[in-house]
N, CA, C and O atoms as CSV, one atom per row, in Angstrom:
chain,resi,resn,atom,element,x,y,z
A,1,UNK,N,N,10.338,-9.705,-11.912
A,1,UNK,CA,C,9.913,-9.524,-10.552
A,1,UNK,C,C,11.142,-9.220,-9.691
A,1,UNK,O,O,12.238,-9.637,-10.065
A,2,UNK,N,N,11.011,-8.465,-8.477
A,2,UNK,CA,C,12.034,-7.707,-7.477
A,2,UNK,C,C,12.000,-8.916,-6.518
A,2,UNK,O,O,10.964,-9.573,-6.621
A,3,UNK,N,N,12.811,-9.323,-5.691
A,3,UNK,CA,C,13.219,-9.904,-4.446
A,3,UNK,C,C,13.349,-9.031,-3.677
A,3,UNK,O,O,14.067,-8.042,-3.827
A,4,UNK,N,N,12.346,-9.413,-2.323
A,4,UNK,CA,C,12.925,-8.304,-1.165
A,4,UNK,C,C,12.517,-9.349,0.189
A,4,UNK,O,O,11.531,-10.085,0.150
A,5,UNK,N,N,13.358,-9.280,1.255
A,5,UNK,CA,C,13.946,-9.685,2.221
A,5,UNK,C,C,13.058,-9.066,3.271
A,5,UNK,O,O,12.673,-7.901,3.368
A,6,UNK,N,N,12.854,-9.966,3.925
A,6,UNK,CA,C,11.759,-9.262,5.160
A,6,UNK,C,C,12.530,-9.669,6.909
A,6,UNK,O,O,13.396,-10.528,6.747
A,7,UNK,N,N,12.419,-9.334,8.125
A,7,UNK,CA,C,12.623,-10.051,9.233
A,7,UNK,C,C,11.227,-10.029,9.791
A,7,UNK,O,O,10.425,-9.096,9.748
A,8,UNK,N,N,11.083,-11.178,10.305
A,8,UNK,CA,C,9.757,-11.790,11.134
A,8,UNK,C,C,10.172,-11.999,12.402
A,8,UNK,O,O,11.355,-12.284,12.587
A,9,UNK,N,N,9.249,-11.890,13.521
A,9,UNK,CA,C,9.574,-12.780,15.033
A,9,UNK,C,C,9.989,-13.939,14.717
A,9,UNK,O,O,9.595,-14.516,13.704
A,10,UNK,N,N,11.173,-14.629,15.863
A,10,UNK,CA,C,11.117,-16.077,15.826
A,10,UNK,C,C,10.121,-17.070,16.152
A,10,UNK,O,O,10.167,-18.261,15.847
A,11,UNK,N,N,9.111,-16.403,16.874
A,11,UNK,CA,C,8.072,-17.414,16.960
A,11,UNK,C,C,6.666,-17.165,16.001
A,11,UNK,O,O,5.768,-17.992,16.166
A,12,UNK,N,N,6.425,-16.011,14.961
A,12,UNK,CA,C,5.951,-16.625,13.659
A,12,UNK,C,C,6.764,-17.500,12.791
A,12,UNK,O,O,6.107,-18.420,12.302
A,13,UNK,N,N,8.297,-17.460,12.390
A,13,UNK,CA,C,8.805,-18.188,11.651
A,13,UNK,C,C,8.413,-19.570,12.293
A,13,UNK,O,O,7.982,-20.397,11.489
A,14,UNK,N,N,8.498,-19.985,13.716
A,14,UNK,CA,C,8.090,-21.544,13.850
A,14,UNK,C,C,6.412,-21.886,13.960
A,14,UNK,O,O,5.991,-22.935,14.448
A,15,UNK,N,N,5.617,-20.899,13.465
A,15,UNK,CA,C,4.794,-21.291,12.981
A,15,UNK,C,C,4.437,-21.282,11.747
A,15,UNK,O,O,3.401,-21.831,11.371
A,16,UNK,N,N,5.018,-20.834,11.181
A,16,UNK,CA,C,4.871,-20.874,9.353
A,16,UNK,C,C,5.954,-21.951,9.314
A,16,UNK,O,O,5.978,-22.013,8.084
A,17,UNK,N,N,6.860,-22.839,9.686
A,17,UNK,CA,C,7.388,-23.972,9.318
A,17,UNK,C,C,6.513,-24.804,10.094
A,17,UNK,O,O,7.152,-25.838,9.898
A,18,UNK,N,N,5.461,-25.215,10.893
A,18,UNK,CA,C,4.972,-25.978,11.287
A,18,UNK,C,C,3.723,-26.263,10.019
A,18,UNK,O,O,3.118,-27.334,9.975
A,19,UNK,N,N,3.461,-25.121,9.019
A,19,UNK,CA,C,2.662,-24.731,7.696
A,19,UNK,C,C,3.237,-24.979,6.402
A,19,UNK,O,O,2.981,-24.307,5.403
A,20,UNK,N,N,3.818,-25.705,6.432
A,20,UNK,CA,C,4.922,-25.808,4.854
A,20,UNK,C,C,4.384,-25.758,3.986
A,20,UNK,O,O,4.784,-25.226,2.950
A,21,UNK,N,N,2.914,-26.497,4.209
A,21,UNK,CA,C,2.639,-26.584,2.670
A,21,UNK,C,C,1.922,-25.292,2.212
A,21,UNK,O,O,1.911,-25.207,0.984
A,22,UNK,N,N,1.328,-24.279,2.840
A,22,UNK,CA,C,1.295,-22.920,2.583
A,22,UNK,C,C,2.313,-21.971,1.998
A,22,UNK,O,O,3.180,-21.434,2.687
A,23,UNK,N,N,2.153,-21.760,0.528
A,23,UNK,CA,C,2.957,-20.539,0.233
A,23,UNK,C,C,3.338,-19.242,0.701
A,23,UNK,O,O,3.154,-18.247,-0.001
A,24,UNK,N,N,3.973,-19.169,2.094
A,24,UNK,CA,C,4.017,-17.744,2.505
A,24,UNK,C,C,4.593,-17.100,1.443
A,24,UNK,O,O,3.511,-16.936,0.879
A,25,UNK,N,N,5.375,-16.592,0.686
A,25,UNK,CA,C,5.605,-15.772,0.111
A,25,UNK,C,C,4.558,-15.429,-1.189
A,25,UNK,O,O,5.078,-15.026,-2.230
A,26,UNK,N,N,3.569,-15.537,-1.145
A,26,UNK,CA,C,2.599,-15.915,-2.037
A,26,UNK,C,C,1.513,-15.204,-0.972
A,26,UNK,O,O,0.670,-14.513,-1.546
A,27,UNK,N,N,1.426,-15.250,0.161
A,27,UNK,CA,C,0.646,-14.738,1.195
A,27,UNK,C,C,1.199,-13.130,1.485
A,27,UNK,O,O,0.658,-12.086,1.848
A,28,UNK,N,N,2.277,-13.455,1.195
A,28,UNK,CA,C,2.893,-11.840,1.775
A,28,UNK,C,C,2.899,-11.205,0.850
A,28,UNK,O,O,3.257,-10.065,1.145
A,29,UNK,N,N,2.611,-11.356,-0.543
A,29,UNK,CA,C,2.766,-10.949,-1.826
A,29,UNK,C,C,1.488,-10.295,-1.521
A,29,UNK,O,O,1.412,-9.071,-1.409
A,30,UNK,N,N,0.328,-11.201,-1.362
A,30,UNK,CA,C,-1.194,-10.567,-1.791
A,30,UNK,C,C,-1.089,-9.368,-0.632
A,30,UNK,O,O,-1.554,-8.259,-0.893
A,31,UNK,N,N,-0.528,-9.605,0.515
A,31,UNK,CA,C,-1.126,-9.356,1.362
A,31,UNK,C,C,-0.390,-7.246,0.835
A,31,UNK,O,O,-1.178,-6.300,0.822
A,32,UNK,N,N,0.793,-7.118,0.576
A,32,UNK,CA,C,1.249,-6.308,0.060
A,32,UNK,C,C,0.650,-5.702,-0.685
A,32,UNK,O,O,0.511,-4.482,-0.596
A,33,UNK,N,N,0.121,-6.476,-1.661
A,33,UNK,CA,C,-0.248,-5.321,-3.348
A,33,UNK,C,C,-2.164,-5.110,-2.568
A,33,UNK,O,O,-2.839,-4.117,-2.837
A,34,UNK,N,N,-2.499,-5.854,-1.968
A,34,UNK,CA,C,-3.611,-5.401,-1.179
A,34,UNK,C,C,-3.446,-3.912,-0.547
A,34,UNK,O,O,-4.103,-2.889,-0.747
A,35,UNK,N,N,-2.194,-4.199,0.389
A,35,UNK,CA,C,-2.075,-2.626,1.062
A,35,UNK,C,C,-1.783,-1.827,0.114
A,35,UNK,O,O,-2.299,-0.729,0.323
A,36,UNK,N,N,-0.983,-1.879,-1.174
A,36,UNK,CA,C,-0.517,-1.074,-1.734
A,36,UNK,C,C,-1.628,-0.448,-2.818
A,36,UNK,O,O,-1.354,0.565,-3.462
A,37,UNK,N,N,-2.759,-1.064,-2.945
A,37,UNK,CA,C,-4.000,-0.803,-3.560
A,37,UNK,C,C,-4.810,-0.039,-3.205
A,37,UNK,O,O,-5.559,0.630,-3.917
A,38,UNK,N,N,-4.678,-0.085,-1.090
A,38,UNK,CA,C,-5.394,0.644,-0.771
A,38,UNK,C,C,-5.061,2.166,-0.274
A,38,UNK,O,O,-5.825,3.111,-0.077
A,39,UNK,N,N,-3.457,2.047,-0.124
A,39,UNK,CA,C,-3.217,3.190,-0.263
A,39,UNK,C,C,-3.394,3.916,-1.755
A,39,UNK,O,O,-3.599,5.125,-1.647
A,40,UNK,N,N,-3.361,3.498,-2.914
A,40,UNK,CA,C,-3.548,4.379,-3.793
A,40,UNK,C,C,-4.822,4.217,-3.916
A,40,UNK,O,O,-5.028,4.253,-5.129
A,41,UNK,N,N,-5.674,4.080,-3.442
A,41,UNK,CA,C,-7.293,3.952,-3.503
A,41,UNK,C,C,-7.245,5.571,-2.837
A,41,UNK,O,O,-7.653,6.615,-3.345
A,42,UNK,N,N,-6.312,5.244,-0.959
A,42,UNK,CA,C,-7.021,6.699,-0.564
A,42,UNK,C,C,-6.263,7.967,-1.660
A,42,UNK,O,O,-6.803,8.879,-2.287
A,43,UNK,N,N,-5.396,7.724,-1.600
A,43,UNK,CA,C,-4.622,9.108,-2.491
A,43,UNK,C,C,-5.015,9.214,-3.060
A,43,UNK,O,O,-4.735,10.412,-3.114
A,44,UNK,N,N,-5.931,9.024,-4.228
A,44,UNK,CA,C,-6.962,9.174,-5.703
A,44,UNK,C,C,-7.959,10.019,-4.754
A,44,UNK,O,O,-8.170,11.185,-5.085
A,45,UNK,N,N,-8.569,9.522,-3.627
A,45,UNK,CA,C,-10.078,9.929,-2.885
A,45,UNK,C,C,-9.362,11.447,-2.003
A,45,UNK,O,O,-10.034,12.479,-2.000
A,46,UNK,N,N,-8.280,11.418,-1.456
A,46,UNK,CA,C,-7.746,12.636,-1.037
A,46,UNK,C,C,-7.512,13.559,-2.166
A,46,UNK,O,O,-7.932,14.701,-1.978
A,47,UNK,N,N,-6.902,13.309,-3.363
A,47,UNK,CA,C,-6.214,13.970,-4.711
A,47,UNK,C,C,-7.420,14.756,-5.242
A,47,UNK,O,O,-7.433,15.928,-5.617
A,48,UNK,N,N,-8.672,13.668,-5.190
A,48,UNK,CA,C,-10.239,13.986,-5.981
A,48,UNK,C,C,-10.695,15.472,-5.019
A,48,UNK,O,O,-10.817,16.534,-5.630
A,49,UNK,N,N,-10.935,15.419,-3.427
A,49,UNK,CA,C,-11.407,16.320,-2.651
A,49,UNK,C,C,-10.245,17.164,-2.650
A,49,UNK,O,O,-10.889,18.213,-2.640
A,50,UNK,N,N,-9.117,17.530,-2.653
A,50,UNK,CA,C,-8.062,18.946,-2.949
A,50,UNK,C,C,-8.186,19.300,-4.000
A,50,UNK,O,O,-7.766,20.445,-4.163
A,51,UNK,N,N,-8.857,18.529,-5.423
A,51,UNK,CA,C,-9.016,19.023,-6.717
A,51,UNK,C,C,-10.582,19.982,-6.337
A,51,UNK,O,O,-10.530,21.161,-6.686
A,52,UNK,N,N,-11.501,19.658,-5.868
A,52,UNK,CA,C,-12.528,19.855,-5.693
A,52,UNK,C,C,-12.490,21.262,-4.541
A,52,UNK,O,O,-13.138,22.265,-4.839
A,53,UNK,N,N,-11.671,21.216,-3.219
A,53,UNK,CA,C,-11.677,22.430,-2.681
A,53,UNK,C,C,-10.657,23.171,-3.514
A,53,UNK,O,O,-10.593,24.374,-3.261
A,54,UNK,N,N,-9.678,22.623,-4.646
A,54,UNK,CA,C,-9.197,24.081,-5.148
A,54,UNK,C,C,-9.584,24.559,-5.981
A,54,UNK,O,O,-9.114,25.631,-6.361
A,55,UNK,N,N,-10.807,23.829,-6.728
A,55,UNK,CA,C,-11.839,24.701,-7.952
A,55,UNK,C,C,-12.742,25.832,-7.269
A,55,UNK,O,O,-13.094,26.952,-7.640
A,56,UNK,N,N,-12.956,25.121,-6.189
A,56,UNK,CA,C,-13.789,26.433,-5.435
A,56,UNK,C,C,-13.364,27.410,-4.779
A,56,UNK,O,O,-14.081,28.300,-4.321
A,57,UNK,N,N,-11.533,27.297,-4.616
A,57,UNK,CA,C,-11.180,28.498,-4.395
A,57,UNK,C,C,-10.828,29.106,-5.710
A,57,UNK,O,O,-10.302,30.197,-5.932
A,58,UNK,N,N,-11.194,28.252,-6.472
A,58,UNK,CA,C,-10.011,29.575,-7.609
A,58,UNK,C,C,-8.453,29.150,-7.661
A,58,UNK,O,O,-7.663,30.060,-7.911
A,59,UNK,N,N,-8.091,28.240,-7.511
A,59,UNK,CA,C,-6.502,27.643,-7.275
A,59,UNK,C,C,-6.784,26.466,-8.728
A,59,UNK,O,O,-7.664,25.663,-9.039
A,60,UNK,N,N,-5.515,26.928,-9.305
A,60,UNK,CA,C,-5.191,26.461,-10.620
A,60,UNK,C,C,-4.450,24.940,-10.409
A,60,UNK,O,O,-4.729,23.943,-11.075
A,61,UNK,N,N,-3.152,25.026,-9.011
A,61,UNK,CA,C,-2.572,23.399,-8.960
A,61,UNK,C,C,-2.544,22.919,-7.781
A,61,UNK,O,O,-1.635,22.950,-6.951
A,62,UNK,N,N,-3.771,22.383,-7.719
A,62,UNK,CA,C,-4.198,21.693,-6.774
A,62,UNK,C,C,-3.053,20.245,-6.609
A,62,UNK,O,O,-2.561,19.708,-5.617
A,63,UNK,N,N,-2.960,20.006,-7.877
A,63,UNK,CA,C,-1.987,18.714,-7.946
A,63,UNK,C,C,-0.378,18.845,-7.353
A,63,UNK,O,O,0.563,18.059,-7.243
A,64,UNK,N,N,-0.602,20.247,-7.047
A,64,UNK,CA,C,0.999,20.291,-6.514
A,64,UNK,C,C,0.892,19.943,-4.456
A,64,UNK,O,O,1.745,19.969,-3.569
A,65,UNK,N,N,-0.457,19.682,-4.468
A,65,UNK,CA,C,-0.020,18.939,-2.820
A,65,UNK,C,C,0.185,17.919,-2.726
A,65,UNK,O,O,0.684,17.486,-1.687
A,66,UNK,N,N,-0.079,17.212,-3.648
A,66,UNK,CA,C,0.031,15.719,-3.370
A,66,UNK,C,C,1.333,15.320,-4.461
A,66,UNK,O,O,1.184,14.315,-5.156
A,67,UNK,N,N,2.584,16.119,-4.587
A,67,UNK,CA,C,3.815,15.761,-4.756
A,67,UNK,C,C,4.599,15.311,-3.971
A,67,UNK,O,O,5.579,16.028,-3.770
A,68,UNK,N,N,4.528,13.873,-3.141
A,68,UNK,CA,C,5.379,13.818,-2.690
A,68,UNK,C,C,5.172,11.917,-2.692
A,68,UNK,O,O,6.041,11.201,-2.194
């Protein structure tokens, strides 16, 4: 697993120490691979409809828009 370093307001940090016994980093974890799920959710659903308008033009690499 990667370590990565975040900055927060000072007044969430004194409310997540008023919460100790809550795993924030365990919260910020889900809360991450959540977003990061749903962005590759849309890119599959964008990737699917540019595959789909470039069969109907007749365009062979559709997969070359979504290089980046």
């Amino acid at each position: 697993m990667v370590n990565m370093t975040m900055a927060i307001p000072e007044q969430l940090h004194k409310v997540m120490k008023k919460h100790a016994e809550i795993k924030w980093t365990e919260v910020a974890r889900q809360a991450i691979e959540k977003k990061a799920r749903e962005v590759e959710e849309e890119k599959m659903i964008w990737m699917k409809h540019a595959h789909e308008h470039a069969v109907k033009r007749g365009w062979s690499e559709a997969h070359e828009l979504f290089k980046f």
